[in-house]
C-alpha positions in Angstrom: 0.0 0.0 0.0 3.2 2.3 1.1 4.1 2.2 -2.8 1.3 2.7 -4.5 0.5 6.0 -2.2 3.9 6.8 -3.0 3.6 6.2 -6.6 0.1 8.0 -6.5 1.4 11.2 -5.1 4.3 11.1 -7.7 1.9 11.3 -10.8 -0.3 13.8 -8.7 2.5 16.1 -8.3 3.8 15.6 -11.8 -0.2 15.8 -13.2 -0.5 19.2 -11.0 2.4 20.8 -12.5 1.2 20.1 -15.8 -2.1 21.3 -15.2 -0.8 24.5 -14.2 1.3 25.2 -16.8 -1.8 24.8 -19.0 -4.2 26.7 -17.4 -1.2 29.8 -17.3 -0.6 28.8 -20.9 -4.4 30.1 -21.3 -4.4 33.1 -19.5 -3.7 36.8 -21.0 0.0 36.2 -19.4 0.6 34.0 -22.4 3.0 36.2 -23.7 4.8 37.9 -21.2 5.4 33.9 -19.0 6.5 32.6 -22.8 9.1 35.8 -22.8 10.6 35.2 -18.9 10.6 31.3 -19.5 12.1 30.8 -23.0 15.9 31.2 -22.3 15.2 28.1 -20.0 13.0 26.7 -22.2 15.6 24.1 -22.9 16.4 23.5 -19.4 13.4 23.1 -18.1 12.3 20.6 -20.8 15.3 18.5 -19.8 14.7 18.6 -16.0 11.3 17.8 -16.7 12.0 14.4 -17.9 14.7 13.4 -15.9 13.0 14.0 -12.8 9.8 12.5 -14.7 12.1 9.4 -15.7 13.9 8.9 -12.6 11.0 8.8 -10.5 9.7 5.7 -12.2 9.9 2.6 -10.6 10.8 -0.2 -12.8 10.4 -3.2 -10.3 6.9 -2.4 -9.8 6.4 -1.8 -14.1 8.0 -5.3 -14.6 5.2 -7.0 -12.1 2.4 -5.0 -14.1 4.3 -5.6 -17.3 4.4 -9.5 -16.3 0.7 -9.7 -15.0 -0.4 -7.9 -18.1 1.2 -10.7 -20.2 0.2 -13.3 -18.0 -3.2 -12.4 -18.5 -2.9 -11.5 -22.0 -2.1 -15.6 -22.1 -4.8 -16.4 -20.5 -7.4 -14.8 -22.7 -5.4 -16.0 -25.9 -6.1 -19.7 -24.4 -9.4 -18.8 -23.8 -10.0 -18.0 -27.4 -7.8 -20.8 -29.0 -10.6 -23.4 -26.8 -13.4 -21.5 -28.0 -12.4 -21.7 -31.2 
C-alpha cells in the first residue's frame, strides 16, 4: 500500500504541475510567462523528464508488465478453446 500511495502522489504532483502550466498557458499572461521562460525553455524541458524518468519505478512496471502478459495468455487460451 506504502508504494502505490507513493507512486500515486508522484503522478499527482507531476499531473499538478502540468495542469498548471496549462491553465497559465491560457491566460492573458501567455505572452509575457512565454518571454521570462524561453531562455530556460531548454532547461526546463530537460529537468522535466529526468525528474519525470527517474522517478519511475521499474520493479513495480516489470510485475504489471508480467501480469499484463500473464493475462494476455490467459485470454489468448481462452480464445484458442473456443475456437
Amino acid at each position: 500500500m506504502n508504494i502505490n500511495l507513493k507512486i500515486l502522489c508522484n503522478i499527482i504532483i507531476q499531473l499538478g504541475a502540468f495542469l498548471a502550466g496549462a491553465i497559465l498557458a491560457e491566460t492573458n499572461f501567455r505572452t509575457q510567462i512565454e518571454a521570462d521562460i524561453r531562455p530556460f525553455r531548454g532547461l526546463l524541458l530537460g529537468l522535466f523528464f529526468l525528474t519525470t524518468g527517474t522517478s519511475i519505478d521499474m520493479q513495480v512496471n516489470m510485475i504489471i508488465i508480467y501480469k499484463c502478459v500473464a493475462w494476455f495468455f490467459v485470454f489468448l487460451n481462452m480464445v484458442v478453446m473456443i475456437i
